[in-house]
C-alpha positions as protocol buffer text, in pm:
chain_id: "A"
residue {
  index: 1
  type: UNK
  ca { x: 0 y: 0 z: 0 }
}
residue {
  index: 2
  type: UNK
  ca { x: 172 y: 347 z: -104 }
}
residue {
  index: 3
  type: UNK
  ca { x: 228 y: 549 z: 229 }
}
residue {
  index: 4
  type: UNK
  ca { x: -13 y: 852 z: 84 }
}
residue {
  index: 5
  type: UNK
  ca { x: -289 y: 590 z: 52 }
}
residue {
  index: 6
  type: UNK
  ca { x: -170 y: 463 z: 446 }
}
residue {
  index: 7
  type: UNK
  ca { x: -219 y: 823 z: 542 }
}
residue {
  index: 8
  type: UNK
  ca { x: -536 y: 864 z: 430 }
}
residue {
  index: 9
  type: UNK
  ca { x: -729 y: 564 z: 539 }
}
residue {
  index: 10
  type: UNK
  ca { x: -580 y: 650 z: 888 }
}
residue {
  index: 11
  type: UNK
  ca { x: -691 y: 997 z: 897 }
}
residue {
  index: 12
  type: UNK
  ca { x: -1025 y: 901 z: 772 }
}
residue {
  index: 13
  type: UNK
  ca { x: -1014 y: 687 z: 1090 }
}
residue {
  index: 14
  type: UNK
  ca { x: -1036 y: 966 z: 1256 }
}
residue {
  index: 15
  type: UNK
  ca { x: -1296 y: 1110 z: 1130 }
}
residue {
  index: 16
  type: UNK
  ca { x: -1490 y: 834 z: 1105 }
}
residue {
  index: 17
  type: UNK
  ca { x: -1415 y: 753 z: 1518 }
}
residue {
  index: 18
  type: UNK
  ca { x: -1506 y: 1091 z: 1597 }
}
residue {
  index: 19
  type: UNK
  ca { x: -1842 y: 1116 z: 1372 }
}
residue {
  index: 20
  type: UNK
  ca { x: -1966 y: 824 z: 1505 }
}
residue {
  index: 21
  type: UNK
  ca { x: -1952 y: 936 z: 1854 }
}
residue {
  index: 22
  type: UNK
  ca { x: -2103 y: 1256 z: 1805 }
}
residue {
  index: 23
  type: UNK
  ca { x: -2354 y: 1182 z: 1481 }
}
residue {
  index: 24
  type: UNK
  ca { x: -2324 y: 812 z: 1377 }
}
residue {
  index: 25
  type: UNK
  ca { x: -2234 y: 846 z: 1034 }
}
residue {
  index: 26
  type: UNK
  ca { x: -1851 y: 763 z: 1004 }
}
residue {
  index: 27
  type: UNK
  ca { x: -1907 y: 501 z: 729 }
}
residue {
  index: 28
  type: UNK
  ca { x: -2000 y: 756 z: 506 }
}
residue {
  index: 29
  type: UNK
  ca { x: -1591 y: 868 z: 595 }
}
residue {
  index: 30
  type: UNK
  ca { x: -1400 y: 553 z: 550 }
}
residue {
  index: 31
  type: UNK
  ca { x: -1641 y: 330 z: 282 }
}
residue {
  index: 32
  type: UNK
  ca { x: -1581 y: 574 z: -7 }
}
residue {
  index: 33
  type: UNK
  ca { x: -1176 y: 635 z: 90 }
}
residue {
  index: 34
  type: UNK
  ca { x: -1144 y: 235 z: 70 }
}
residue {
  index: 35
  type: UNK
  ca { x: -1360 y: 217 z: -239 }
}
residue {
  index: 36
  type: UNK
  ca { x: -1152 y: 492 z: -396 }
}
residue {
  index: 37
  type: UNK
  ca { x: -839 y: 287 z: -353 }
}
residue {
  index: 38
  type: UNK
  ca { x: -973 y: 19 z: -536 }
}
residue {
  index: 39
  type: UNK
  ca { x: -1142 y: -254 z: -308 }
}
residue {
  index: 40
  type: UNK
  ca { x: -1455 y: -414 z: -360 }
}
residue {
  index: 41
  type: UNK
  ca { x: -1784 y: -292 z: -220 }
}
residue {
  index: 42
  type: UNK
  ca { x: -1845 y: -618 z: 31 }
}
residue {
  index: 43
  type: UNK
  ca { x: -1499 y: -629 z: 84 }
}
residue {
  index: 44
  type: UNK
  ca { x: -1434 y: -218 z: 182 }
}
residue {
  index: 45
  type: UNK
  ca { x: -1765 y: -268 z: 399 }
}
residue {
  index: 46
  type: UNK
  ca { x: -1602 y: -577 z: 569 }
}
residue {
  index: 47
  type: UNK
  ca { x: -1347 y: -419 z: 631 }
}
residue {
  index: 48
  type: UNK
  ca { x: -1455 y: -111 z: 764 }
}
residue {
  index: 49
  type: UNK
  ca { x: -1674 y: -230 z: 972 }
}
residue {
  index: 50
  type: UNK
  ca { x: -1362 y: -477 z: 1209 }
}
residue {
  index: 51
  type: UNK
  ca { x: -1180 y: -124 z: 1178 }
}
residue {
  index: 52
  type: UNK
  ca { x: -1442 y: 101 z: 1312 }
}
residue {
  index: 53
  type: UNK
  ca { x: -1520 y: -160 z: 1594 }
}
residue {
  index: 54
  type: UNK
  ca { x: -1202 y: 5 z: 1861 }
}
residue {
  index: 55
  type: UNK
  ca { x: -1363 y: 338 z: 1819 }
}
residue {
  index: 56
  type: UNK
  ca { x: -1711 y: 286 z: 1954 }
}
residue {
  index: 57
  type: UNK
  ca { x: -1498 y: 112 z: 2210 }
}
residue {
  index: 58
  type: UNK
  ca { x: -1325 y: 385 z: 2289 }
}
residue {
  index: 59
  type: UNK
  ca { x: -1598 y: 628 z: 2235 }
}
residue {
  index: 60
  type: UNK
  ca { x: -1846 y: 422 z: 2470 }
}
residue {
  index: 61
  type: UNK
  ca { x: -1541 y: 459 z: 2774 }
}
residue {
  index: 62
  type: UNK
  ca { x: -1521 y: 817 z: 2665 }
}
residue {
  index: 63
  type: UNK
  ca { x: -1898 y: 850 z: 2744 }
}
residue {
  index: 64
  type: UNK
  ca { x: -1869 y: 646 z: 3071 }
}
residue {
  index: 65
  type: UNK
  ca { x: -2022 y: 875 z: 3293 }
}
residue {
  index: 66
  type: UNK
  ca { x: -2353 y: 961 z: 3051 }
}
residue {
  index: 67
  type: UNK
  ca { x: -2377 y: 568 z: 3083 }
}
residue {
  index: 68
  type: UNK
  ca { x: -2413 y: 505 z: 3479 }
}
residue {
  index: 69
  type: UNK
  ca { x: -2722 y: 419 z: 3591 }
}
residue {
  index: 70
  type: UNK
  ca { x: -2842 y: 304 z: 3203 }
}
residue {
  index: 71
  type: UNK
  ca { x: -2690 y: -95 z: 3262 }
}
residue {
  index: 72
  type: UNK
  ca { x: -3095 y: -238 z: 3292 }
}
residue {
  index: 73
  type: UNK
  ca { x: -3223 y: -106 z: 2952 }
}
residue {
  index: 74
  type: UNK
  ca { x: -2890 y: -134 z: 2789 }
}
residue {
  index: 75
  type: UNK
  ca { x: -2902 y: -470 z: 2812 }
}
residue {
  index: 76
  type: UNK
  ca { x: -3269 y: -496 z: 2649 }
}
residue {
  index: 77
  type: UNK
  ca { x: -3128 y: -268 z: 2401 }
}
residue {
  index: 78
  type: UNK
  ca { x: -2835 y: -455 z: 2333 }
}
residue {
  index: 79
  type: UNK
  ca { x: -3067 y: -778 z: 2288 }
}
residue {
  index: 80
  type: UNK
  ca { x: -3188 y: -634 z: 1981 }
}
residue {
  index: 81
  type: UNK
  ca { x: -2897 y: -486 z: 1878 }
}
residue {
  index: 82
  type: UNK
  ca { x: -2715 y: -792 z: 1892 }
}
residue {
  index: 83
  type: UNK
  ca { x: -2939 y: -1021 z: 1703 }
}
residue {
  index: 84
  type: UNK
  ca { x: -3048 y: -765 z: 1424 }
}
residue {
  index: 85
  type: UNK
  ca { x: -2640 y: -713 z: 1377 }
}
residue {
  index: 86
  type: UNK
  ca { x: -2586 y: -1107 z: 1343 }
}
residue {
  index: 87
  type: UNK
  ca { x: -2914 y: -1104 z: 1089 }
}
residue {
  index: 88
  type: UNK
  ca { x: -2749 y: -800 z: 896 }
}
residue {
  index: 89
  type: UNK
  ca { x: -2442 y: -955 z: 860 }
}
residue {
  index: 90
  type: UNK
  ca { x: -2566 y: -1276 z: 731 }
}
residue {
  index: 91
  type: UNK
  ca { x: -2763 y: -1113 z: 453 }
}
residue {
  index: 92
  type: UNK
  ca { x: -2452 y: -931 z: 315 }
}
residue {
  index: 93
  type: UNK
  ca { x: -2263 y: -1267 z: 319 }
}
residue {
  index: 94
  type: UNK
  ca { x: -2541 y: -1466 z: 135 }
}
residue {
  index: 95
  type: UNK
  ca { x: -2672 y: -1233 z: -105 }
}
residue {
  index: 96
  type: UNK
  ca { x: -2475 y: -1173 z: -403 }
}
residue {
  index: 97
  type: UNK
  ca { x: -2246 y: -911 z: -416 }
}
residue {
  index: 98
  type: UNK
  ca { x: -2367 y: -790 z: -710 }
}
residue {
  index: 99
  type: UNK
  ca { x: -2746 y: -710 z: -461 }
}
residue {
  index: 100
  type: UNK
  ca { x: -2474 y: -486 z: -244 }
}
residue {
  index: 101
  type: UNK
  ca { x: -2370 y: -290 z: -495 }
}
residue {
  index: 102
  type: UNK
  ca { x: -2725 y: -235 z: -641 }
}
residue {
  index: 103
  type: UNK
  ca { x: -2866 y: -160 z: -280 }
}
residue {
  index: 104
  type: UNK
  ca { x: -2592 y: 16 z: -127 }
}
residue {
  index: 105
  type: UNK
  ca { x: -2636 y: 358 z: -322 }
}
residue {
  index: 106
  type: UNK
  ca { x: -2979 y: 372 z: -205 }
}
residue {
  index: 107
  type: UNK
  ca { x: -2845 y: 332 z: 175 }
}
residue {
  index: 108
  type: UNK
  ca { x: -2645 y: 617 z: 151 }
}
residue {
  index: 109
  type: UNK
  ca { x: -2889 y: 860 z: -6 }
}
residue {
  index: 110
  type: UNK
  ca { x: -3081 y: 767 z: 313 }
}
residue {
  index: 111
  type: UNK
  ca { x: -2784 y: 853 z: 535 }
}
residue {
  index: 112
  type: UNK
  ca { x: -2758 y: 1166 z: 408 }
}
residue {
  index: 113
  type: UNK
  ca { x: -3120 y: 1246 z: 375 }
}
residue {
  index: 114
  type: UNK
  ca { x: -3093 y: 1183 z: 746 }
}
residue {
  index: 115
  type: UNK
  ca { x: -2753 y: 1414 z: 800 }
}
residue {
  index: 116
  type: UNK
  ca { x: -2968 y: 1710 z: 622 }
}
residue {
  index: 117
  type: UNK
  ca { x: -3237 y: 1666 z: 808 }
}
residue {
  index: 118
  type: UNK
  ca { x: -3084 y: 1628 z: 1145 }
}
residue {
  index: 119
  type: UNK
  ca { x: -3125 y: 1967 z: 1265 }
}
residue {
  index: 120
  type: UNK
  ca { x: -3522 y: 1895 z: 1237 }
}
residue {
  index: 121
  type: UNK
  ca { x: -3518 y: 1527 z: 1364 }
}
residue {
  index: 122
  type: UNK
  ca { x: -3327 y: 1675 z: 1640 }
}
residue {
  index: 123
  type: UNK
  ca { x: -3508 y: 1994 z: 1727 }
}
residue {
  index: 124
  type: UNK
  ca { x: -3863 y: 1724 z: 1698 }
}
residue {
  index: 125
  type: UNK
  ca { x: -3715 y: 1507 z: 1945 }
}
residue {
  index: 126
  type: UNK
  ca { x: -3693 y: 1762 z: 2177 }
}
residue {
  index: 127
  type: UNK
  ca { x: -4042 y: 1857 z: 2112 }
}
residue {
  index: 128
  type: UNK
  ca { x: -4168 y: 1549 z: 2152 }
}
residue {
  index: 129
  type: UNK
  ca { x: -3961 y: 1455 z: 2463 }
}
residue {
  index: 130
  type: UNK
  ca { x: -4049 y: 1767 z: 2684 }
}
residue {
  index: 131
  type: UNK
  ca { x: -4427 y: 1607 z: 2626 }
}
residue {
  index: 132
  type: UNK
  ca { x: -4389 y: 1210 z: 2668 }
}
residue {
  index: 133
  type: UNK
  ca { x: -4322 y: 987 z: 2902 }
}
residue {
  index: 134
  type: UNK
  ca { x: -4308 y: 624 z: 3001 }
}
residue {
  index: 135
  type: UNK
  ca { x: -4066 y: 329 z: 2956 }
}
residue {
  index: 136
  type: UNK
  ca { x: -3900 y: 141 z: 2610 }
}
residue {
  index: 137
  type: UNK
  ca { x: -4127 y: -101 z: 2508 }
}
residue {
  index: 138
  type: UNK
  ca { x: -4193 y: -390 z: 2273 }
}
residue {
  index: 139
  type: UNK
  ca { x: -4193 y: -122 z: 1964 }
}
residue {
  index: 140
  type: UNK
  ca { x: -3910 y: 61 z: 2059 }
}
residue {
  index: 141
  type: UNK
  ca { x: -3727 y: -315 z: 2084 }
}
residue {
  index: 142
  type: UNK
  ca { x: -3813 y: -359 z: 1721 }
}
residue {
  index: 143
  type: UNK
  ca { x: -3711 y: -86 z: 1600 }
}
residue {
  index: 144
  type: UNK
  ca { x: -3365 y: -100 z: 1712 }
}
residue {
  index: 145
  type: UNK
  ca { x: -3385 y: -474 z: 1613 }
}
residue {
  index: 146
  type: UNK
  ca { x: -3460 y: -343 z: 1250 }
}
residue {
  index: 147
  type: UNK
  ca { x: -3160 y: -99 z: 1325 }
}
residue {
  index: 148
  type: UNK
  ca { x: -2913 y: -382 z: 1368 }
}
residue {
  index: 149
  type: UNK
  ca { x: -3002 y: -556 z: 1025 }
}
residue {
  index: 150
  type: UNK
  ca { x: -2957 y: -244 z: 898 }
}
residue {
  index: 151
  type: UNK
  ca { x: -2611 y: -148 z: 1063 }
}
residue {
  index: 152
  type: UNK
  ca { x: -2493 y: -480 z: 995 }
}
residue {
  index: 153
  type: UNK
  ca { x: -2559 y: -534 z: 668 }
}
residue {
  index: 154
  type: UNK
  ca { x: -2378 y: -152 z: 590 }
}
residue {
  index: 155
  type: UNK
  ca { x: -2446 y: 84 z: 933 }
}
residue {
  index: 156
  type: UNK
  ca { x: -2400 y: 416 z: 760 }
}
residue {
  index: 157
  type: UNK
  ca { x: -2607 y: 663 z: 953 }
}
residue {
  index: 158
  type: UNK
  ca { x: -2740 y: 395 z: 1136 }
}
residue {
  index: 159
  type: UNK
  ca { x: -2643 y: 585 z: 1499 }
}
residue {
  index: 160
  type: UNK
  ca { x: -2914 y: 899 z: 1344 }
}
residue {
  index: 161
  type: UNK
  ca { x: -3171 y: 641 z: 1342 }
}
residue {
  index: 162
  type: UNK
  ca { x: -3069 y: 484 z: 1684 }
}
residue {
  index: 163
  type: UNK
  ca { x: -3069 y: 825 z: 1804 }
}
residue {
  index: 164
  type: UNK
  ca { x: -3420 y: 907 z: 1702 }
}
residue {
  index: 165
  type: UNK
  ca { x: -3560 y: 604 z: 1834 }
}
residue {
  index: 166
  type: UNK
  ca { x: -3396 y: 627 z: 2182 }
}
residue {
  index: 167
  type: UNK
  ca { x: -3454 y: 984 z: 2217 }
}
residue {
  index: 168
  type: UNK
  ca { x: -3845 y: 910 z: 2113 }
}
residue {
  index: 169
  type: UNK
  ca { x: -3853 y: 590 z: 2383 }
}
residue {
  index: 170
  type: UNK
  ca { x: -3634 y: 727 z: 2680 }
}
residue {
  index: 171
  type: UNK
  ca { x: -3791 y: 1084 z: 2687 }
}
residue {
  index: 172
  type: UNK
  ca { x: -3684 y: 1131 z: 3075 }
}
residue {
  index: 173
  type: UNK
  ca { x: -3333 y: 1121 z: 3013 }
}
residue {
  index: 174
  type: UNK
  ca { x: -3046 y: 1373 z: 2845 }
}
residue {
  index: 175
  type: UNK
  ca { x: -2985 y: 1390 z: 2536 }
}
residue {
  index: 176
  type: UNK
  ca { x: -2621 y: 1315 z: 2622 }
}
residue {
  index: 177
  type: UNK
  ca { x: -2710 y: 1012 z: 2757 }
}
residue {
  index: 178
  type: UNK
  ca { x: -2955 y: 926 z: 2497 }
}
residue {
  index: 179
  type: UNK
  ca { x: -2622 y: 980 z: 2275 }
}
residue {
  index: 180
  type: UNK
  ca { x: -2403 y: 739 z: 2487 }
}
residue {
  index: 181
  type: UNK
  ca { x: -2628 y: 494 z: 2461 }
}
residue {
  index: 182
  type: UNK
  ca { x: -2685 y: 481 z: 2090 }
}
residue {
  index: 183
  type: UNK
  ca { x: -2282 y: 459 z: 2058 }
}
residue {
  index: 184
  type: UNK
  ca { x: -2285 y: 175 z: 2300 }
}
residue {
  index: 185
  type: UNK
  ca { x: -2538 y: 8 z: 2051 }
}
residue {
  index: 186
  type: UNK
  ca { x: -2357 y: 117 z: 1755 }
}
residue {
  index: 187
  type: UNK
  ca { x: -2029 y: -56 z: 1862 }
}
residue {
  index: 188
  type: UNK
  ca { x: -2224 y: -343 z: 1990 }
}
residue {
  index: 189
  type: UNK
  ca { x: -2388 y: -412 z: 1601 }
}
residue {
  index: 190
  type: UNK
  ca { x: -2014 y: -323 z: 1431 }
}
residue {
  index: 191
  type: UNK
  ca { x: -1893 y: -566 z: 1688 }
}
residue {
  index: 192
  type: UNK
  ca { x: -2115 y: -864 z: 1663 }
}
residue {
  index: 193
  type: UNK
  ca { x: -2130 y: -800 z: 1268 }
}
residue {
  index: 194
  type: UNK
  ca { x: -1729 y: -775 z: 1212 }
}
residue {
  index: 195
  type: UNK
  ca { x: -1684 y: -1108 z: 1475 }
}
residue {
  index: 196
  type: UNK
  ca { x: -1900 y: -1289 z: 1168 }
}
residue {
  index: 197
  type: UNK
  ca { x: -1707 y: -1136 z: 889 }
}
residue {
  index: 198
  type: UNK
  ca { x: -1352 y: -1250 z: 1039 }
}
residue {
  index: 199
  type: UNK
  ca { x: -1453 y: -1580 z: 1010 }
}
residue {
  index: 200
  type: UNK
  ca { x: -1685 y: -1605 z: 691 }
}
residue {
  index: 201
  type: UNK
  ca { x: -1557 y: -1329 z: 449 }
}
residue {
  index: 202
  type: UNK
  ca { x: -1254 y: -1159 z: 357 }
}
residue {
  index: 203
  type: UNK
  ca { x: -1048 y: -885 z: 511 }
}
residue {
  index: 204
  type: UNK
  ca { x: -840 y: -613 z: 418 }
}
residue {
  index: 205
  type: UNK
  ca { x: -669 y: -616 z: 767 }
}
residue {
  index: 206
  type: UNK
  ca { x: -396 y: -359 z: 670 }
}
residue {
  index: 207
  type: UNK
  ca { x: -649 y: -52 z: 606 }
}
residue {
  index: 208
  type: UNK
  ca { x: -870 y: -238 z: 872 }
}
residue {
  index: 209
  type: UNK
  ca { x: -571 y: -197 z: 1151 }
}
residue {
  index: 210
  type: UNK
  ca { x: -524 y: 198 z: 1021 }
}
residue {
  index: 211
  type: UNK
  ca { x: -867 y: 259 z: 1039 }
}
residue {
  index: 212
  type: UNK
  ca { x: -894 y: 70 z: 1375 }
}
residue {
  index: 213
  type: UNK
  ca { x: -599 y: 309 z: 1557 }
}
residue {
  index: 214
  type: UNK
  ca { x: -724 y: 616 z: 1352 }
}
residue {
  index: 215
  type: UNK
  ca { x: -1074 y: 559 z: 1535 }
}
residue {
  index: 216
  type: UNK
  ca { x: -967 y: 502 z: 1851 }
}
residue {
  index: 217
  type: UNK
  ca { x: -803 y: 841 z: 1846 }
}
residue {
  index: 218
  type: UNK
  ca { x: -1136 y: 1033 z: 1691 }
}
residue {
  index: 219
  type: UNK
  ca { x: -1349 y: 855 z: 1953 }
}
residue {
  index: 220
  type: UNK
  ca { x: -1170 y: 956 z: 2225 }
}
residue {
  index: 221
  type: UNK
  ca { x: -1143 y: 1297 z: 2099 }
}
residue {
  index: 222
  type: UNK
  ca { x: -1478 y: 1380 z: 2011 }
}
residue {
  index: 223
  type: UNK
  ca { x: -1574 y: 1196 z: 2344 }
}
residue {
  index: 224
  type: UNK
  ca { x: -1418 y: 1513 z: 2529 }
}
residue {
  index: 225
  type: UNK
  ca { x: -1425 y: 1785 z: 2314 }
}
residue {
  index: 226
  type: UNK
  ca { x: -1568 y: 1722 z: 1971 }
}
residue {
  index: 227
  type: UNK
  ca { x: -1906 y: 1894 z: 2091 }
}
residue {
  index: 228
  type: UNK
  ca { x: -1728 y: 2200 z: 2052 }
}
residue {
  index: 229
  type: UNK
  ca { x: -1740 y: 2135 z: 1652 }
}
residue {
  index: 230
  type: UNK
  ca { x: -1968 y: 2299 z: 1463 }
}
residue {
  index: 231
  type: UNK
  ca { x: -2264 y: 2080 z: 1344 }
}
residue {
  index: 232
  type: UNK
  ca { x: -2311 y: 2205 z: 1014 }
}
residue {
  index: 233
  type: UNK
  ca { x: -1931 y: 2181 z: 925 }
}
residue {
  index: 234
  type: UNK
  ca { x: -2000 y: 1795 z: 1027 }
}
residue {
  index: 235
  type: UNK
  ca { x: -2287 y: 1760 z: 789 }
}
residue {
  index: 236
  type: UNK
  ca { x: -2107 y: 1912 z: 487 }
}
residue {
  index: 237
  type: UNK
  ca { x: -1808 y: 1724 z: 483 }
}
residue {
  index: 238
  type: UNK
  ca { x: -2028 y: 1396 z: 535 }
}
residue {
  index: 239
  type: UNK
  ca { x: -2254 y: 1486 z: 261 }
}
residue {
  index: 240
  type: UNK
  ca { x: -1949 y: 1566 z: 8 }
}
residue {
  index: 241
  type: UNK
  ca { x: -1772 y: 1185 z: 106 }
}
residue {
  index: 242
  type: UNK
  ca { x: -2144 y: 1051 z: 98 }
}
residue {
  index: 243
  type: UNK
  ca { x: -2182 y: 1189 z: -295 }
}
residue {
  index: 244
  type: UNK
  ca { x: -1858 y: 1087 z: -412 }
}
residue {
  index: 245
  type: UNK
  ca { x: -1975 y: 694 z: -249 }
}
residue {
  index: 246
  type: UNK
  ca { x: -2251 y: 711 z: -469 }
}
residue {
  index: 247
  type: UNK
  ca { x: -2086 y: 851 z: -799 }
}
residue {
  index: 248
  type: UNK
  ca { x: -1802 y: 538 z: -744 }
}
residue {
  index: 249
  type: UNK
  ca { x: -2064 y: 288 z: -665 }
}
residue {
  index: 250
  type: UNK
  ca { x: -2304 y: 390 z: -999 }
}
């Protein structure tokens, strides 16, 4: 690998570790940088996915004190979570790759749909918190069940949608804690997914390793002071990397 190409998957580790802990859209970072290179859809999402896997990690320690108290309906979460990551990753393993390709466009004009529109979802959350209450129940289960397939199969975006679901289901809490949750789930769907792909499919472990150091670093960064970044500066740059995905994918 030349050392320019090195570089740049590592520093898009970065980004992609600190996204993720603040938004939940880092995929839409490193997926296009390893597609530009020349690697193969599956195996760029494979790969990216074991590499992003020490950054929720570290972003999830990072977050440690938004988490206390949270251990009962994490683990219900994380139920869901778990078994909709397994499902996702099976799916991209036994459908053609070809079906990845195809699909995988459409995925990331949702993600950024959902990056534009996240000043809204957000400011409706709020809205719609400061009037409900009540616990997680069998709905809100499903729905981050149907966010695991999702995550595992690709998982662009896919901590937006946790986001919005917690933040609808645990209207009592912070938002911060709403947020340190989602990253714990996050992690938990990268982690169960990329534990499947190590054994079934193949990786690219060199930009899998860069990628896993570079997000260790942006997770614990953005864990203590990347809510100092401006939002919209976020967005643009995701929404830029997001296009380009598309235009090399089509």
């Amino acid at each position: 690998m030349p050392p320019l190409h090195a570089l740049a998957i590592f520093a898009a580790g970065i980004a992609a570790g600190g996204i993720n802990t603040l938004v939940g859209s880092g995929t839409l970072i490193t997926f296009p940088i390893l597609l530009a290179f020349g690697y193969a859809p599956v195996t760029a999402n494979v790969s990216n996915t074991v590499g992003l896997v020490p950054g929720s990690v570290a972003g999830a320690v990072g977050y440690r004190r938004e988490l206390a108290g949270q251990r009962s309906r994490a683990l219900r979460f994380a139920s869901a979570s778990t078994v909709g990551g397994i499902v996702g990753a099976v799916l991209l393993l036994t459908l053609p790759a070809s079906a990845f390709k195809d699909i995988v466009p459409a995925f990331i004009v949702i993600a950024l749909a959902l990056i534009v529109l996240q000043p809204r979802i957000g400011r409706a959350l709020e809205s719609r918190r400061s009037r409900a209450s009540g616990h997680p129940g069998p709905l809100a289960l499903l729905a981050v069940f149907a966010t695991g397939i999702y995550g595992g199969y690709f998982g662009a975006a896919q901590g937006i949608m946790l986001l919005a679901i917690l933040g609808l289901s645990l209207p009592d809490e912070q938002l911060q804690r709403v947020n340190a949750l989602k990253v714990v789930l996050a992690g938990l769907v990268n982690l169960v997914a990329g534990i499947i792909f190590i054994f079934s499919s193949h990786i690219a472990w060199l930009p899998a390793l860069l990628i896993a150091v570079g997000s260790i670093i942006g997770g614990i960064a953005a864990a203590r002071w990347g809510r100092r970044l401006p939002a919209s500066a976020l967005r643009a740059v995701i929404v830029v990397v997001g296009i380009t995905a598309i235009v090399r994918l089509v």
